[in-house]
TIVEX-467601 format. One line per 3 residues: number of its first residue (from 1); their letters; for each residue x negated, y, z of C-alpha. Coordinates in nm, 4 decimals, always signed. Example, Ala and Ser with C-alpha at 12.3 -4.5 7.8 and 13.67 -1.06 7.14 Angstrom:
<bakols>
1) AS) -1.2300,-0.4500,+0.7800 | -1.3670,-0.1060,+0.7140
</bakols>
This chain:
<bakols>
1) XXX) -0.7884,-2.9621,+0.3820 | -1.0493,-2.7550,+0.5456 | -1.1818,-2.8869,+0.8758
4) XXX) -1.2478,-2.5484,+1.0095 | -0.8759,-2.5450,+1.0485 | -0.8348,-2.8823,+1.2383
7) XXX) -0.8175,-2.8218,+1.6259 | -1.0033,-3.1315,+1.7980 | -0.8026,-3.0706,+2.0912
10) XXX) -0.4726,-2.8993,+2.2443 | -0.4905,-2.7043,+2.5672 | -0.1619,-2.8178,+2.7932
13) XXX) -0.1128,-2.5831,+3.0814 | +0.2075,-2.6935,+3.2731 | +0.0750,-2.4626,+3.5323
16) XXX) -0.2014,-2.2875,+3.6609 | -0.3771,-2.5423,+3.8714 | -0.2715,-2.8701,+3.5948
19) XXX) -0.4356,-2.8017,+3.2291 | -0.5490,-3.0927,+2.9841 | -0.6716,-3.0922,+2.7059
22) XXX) -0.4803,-3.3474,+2.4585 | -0.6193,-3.4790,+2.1709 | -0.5029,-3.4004,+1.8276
25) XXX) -0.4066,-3.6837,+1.5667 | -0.3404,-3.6225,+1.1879 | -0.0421,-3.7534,+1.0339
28) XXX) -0.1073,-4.0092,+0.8172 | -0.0769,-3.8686,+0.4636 | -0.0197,-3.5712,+0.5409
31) XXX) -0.2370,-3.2498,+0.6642 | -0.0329,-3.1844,+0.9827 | -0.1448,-3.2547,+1.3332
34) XXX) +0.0269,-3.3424,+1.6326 | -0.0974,-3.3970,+2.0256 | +0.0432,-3.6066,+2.2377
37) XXX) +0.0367,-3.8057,+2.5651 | +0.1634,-4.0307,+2.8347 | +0.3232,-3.9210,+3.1636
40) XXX) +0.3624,-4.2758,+3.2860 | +0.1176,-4.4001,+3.5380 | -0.0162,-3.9622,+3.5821
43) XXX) +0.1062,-3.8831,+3.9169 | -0.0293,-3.5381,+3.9433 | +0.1541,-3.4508,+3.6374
46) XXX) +0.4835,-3.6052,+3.7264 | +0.4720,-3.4534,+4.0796 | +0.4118,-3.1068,+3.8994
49) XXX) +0.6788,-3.1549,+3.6455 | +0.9704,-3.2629,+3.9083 | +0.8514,-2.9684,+4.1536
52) XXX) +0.8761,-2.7298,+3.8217 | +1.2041,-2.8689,+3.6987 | +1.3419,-2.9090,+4.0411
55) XXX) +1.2418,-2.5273,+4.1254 | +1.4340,-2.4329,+3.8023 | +1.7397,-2.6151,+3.9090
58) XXX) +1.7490,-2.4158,+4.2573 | +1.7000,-2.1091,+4.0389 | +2.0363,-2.1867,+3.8218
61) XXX) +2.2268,-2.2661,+4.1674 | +2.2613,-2.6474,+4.0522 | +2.0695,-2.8348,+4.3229
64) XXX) +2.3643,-2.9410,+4.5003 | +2.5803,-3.0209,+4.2175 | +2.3635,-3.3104,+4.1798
67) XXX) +2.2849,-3.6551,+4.3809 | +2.0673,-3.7868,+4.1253 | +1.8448,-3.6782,+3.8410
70) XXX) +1.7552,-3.9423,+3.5795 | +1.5138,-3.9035,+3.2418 | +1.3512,-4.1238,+3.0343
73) XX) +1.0158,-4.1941,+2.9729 | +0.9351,-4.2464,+2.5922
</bakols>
């Protein structure tokens, strides 16, 4: 496996004021990568993600089909 081709990091861009850069883990055994993270506890990127998913549901005419929205965390 070459390690020019390993990316340290990912560049998340949810929007244009919220980017992060995640870091990249390789698979154990393997020569894939994956990067992840944890919304829990990240309040900007909750409050961007429910104003983004909450503006798309207004878009499809749905907001008042709904009371409630739930999701889970992991």
């Amino acid at each position: 496996m070459s390690s020019e081709l390993i990316k340290e990091t990912f560049p998340l861009k949810l929007a244009p004021d919220l980017k992060r850069e995640l870091p990249c883990v390789t698979l154990s055994g393997t020569d894939k990568q994956i990067a992840s993270f944890v919304m829990l506890g990240h309040v900007k990127l909750n409050h961007k993600c429910a104003k983004l998913l909450i503006d798309r549901i207004r878009s499809e005419g749905l907001l008042d089909e709904f009371d409630m929205l739930v999701t889970i965390e992991a």
